[in-house]
C-alpha positions as CSV (number, residue, x, y, z in Angstrom):
1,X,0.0,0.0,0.0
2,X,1.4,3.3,-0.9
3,X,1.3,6.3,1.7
4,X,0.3,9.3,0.5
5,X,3.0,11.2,-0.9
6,X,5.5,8.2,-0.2
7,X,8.9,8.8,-2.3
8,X,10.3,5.3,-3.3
9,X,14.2,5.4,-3.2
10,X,15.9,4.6,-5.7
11,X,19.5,4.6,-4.5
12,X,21.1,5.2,-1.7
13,X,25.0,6.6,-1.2
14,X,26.4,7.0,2.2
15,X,28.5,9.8,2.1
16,X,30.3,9.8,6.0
17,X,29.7,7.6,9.3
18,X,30.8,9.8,12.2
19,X,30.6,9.2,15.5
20,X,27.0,11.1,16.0
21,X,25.8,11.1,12.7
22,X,25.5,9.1,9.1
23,X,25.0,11.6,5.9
24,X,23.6,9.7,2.9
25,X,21.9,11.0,-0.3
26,X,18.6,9.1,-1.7
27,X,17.8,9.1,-5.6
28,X,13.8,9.2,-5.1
29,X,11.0,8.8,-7.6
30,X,8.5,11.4,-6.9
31,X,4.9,10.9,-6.9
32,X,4.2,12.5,-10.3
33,X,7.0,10.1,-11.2
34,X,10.1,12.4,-11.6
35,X,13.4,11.8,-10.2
36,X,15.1,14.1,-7.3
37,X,17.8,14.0,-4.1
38,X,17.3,13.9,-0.6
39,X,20.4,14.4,1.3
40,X,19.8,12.4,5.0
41,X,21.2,12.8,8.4
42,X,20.9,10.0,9.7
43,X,21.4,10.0,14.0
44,X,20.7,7.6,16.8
45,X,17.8,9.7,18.4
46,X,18.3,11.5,21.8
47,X,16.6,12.6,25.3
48,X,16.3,15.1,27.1
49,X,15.4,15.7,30.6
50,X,13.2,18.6,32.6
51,X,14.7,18.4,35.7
52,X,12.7,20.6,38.6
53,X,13.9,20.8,41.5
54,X,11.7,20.5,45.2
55,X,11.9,24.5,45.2
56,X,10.5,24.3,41.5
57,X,13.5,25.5,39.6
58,X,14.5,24.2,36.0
59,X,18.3,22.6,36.1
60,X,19.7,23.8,33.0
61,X,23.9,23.4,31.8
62,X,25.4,26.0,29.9
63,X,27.7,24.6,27.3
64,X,29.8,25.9,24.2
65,X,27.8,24.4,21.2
66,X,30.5,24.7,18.1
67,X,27.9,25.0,15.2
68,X,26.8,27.9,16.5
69,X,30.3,29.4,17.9
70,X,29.2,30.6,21.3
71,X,27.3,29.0,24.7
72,X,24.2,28.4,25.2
73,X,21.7,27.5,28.1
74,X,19.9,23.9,27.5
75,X,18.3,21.3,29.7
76,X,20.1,18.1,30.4
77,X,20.4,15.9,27.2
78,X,22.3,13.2,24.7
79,X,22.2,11.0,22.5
80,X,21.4,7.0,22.7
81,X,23.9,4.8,22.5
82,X,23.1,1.5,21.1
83,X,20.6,-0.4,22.4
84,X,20.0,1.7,25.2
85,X,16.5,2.3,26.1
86,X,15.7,6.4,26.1
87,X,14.6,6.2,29.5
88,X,18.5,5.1,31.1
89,X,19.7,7.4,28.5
90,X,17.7,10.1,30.4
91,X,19.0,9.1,33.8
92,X,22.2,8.6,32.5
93,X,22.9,11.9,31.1
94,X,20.9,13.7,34.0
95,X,23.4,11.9,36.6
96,X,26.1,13.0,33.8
97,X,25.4,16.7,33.4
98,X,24.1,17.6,36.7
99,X,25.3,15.4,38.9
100,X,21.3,14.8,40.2
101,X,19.6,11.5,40.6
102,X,15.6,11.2,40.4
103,X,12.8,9.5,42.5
104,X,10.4,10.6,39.7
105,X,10.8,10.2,35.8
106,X,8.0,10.3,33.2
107,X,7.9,10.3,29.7
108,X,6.0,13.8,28.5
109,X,6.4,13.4,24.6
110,X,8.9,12.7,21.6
111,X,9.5,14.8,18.5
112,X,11.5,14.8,15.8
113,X,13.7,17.8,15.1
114,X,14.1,18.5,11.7
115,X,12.1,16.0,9.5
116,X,13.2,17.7,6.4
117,X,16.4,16.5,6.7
118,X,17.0,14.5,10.1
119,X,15.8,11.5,11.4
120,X,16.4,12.4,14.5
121,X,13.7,11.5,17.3
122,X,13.8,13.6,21.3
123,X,12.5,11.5,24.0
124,X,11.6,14.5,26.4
125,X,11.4,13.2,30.2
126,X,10.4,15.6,33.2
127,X,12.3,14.6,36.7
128,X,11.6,15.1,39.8
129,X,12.1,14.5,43.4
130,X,15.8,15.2,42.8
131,X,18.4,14.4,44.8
132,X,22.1,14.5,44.9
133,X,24.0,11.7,44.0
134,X,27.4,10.7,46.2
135,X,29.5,9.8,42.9
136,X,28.1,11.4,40.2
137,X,29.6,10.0,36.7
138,X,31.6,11.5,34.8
139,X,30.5,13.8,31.7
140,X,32.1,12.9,28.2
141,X,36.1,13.9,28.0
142,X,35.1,16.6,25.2
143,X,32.1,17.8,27.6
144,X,32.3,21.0,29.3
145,X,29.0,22.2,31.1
146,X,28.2,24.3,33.5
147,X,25.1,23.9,36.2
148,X,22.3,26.6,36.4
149,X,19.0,26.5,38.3
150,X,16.5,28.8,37.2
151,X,12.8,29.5,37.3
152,X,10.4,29.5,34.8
153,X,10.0,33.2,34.4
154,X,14.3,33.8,34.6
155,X,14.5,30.9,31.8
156,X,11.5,33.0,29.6
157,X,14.1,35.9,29.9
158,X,17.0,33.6,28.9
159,X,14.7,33.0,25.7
160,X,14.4,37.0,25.4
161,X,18.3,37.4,25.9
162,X,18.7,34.7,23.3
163,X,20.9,32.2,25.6
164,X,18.2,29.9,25.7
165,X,18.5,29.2,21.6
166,X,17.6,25.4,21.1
167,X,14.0,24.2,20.3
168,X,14.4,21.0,22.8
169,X,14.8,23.5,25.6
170,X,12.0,26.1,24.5
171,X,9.4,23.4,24.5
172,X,10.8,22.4,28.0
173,X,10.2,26.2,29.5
174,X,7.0,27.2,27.2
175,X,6.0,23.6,28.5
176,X,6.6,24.6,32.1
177,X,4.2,28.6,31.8
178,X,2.2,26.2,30.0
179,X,1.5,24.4,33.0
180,X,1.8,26.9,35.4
181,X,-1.2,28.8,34.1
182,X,-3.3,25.5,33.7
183,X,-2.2,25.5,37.5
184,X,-3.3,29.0,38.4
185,X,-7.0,28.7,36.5
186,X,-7.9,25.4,38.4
C-alpha cells in the first residue's frame, strides 16, 4: 500500500559515518514520477530531561555548542547509545550533566527535530524529586557544562536574551508557563 506522498528510493549513497551522525543521499521517484535527491542525516535519536527541583527551579547546563560558535543555556540531554532504552539514556545523562539523581521520571512526549532533513527522534522526560548523587559519573572527556538552576520566568528571559537558543529547551520552558497557568486557572 502506498502512503500518501511516499517517495520510493531509488539509490542510496552514504557519504560519512561519524561518531554522531550518518549523511547519505537518496535518488527518489517522486509521486508525479520524476526523479530528485534527498540528502539524509541520519542520527541515533536523543533525550532530554526537565529536571525541577523541590523549590520548582529548572536545572539547566550551559555549554559551548560549536555550530553555533558561542554558549548556550539547554536542559540536560544526549544522544542513545546503542541499544540503550531512552529512559537510562535520560538518567544517565541527567546523573552525567548535573550530577542529580531522580525519584520521579516520566515520559512527556517525543518529537523529531528536523524532518526535512533529520531522522532524529527527542525523547523528552520531566524529573523530579531530585536528589544528589554521592559519585556522580563523569560527563564525556570533550564535555564542558556548567550547572544553572533557574525559574520559569528567569528561563522565559533567557529565551528573550537569546541564551536559551535550542527548540528542545524552548518546548521544556513554554512547556513549564504552560503548566503553570493551567495551575493558576484550576
Amino acid at each position: 500500500m502506498m502512503k500518501k506522498f511516499e517517495e520510493k528510493t531509488l539509490n542510496t549513497e552514504t557519504i560519512y559515518q561519524g561518531k554522531i551522525i550518518d549523511l547519505q543521499v537518496d535518488e527518489v521517484e517522486l509521486p508525479n514520477g520524476k526523479t530528485s535527491k534527498r540528502e539524509l542525516i541520519k542520527h541515533p535519536g536523543a533525550v532530554a530531561v526537565i529536571a525541577l527541583t523541590p523549590e520548582g527551579k529548572l536545572v539547566m547546563v550551559e555549554q559551548y555548542r560549536k555550530a553555533l560558535e558561542k554558549s548556550i543555556i539547554e536542559i540536560p540531554a544526549g544522544k542513545l547509545e546503542p541499544g540503550e532504552e531512552p529512559d537510562k539514556t535520560a538518567l544517565r545523562e541527567l546523573e552525567e550533566e548535573t550530577g542529580y539523581g531522580c525519584g520521579n521520571l516520566e515520559h512527556l512526549i517525543s518529537f523529531y527535530t528536523s524532518p526535512g532533513f533529520a531522522d532524529e527522534l527527542v525523547h523528552l522526560y520531566v524529573a523530579s524529586d531530585l536528589y544528589s548523587i554521592q559519585e556522580s559519573r563523569e560527563t564525556d572527556e570533550d564535555e564542558f557544562v556548567e550547572l544553572i538552576e533557574v525559574t520559569v520566568e528567569e528561563a522565559l528571559q533567557l529565551i528573550k536574551d537569546k541564551r536559551i537558543f535550542d527548540a528542545k529547551t524552548a518546548y521544556a520552558v513554554q512547556y513549564l508557563q504552560m503548566q503553570k497557568l493551567m495551575d493558576k486557572s484550576e
